[in-house]
C-alpha positions as CSV (number, residue, x, y, z in Angstrom):
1,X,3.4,25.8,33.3
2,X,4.1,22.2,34.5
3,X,0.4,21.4,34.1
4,X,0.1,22.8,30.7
5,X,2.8,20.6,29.5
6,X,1.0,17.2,31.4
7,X,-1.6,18.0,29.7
8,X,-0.3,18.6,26.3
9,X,1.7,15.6,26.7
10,X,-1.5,13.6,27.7
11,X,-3.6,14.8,24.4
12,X,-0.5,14.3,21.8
13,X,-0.5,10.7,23.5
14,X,-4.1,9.9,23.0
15,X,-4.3,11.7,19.6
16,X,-4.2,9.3,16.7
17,X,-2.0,9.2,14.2
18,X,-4.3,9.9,10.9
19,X,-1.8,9.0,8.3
20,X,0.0,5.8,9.8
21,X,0.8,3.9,6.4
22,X,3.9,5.0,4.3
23,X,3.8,3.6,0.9
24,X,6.2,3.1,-1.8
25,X,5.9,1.2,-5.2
26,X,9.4,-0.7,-7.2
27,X,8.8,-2.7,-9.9
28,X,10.9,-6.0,-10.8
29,X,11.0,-7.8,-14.1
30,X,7.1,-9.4,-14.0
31,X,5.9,-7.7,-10.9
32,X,4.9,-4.8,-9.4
33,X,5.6,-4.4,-5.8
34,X,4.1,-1.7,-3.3
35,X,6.2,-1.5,0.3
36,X,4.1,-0.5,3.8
37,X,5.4,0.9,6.2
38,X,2.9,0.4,9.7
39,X,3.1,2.7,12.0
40,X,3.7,1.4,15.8
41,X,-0.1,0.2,17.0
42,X,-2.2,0.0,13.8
43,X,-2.6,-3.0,11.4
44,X,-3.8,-3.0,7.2
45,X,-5.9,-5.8,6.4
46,X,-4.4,-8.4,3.8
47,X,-5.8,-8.6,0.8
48,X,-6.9,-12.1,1.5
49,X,-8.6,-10.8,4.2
50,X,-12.4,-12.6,3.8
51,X,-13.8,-11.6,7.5
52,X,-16.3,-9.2,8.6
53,X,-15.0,-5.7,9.7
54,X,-12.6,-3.1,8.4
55,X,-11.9,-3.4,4.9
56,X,-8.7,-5.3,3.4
57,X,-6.2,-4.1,1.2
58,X,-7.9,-3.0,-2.2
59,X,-5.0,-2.8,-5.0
60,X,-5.7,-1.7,-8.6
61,X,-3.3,-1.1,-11.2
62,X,-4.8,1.7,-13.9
63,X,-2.6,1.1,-16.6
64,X,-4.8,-1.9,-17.7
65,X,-4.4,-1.2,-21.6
66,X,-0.7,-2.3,-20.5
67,X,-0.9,-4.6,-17.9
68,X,-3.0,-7.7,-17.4
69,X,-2.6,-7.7,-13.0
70,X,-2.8,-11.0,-11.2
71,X,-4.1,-10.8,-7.6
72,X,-2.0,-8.8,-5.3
73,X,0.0,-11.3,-2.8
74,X,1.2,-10.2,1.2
75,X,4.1,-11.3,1.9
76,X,2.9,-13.1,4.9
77,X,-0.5,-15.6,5.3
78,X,-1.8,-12.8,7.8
79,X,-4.7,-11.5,7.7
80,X,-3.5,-8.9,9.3
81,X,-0.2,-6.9,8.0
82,X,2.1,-4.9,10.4
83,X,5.6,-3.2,10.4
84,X,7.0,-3.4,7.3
85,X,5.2,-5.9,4.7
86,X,5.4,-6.2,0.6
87,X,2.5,-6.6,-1.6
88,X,3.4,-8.3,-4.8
89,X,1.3,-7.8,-7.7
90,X,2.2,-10.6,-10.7
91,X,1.9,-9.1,-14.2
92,X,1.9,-10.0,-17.9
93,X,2.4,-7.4,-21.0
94,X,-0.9,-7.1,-22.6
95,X,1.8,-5.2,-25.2
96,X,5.5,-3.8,-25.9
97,X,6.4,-1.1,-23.6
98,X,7.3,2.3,-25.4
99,X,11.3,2.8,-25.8
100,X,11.2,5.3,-23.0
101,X,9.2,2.9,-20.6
102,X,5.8,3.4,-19.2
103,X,5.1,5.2,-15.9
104,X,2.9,2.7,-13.9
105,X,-0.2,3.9,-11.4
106,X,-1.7,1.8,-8.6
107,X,-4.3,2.8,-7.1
108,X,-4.7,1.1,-3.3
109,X,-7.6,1.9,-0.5
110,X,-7.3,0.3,3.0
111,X,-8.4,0.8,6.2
112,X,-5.9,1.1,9.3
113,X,-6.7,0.5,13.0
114,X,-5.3,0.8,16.0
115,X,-6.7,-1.3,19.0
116,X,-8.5,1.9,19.8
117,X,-9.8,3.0,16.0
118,X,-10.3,2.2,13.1
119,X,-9.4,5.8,10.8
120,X,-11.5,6.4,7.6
121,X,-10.9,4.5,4.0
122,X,-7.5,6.0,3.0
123,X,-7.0,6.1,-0.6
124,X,-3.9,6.9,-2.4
125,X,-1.9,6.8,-5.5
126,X,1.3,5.2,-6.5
127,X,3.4,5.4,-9.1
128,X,6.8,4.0,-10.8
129,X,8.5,3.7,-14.0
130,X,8.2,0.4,-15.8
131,X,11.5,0.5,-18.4
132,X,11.4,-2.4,-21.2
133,X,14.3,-5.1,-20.7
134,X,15.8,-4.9,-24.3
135,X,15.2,-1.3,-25.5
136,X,15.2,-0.4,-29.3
137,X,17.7,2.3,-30.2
């Protein structure tokens, strides 16, 4: 019985962890801004990353009727984003929000890796509310 549990203990430690980016997505008056979270061990690639290798950071807002998106912005001059980083995505009306506000989509794809792995392109969608500053009543 000892054994089995060395052993399980030795797989569950050498098992990657397949979903190690938590995401969340706020918006602030003029910009959008998603929140990673980084699991312990892995890494996203910024943006700004230009090198060869695992993909960076791919960011795109879908509500472009809306919104006219400037180029996403890490928090840090990294090319390489751990813990807990913001991405800050600029934006200009393109026109009025409704009176009820307008629920925002972005779409981001990314690569993660550990020193060990790199995991597959991860792709995922985000969402938040975008309310207008001075509502008609």
């Amino acid at each position: 019985m000892r054994t089995l549990l060395l052993i399980a203990a030795t797989l569950a430690a050498q098992t990657p962890n397949l979903n190690p980016i938590t995401w969340a997505l706020s918006t602030q008056p003029g910009k959008l801004v998603l929140h990673a979270k980084i699991a312990e061990h892995y890494k996203l690639f910024s943006p700004t990353k230009s090198t060869p290798g695992p993909i960076p950071l791919r960011v795109k807002v879908l509500e472009s009727r809306w919104l006219r998106a400037a180029k996403p912005l890490a928090s840090t001059d990294s090319h390489t984003l751990t813990g807990e980083t913001d991405i800050t995505i600029p934006y200009t009306l393109r026109r009025k929000l409704p009176n009820d506000g307008l629920t925002v989509h972005v779409e981001v794809e990314y690569q993660s890796c550990s020193d060990q792995i790199c995991l597959p392109i991860t792709r995922r969608t985000l969402e938040a509310k975008l309310l207008p500053a001075n509502p008609v009543l």
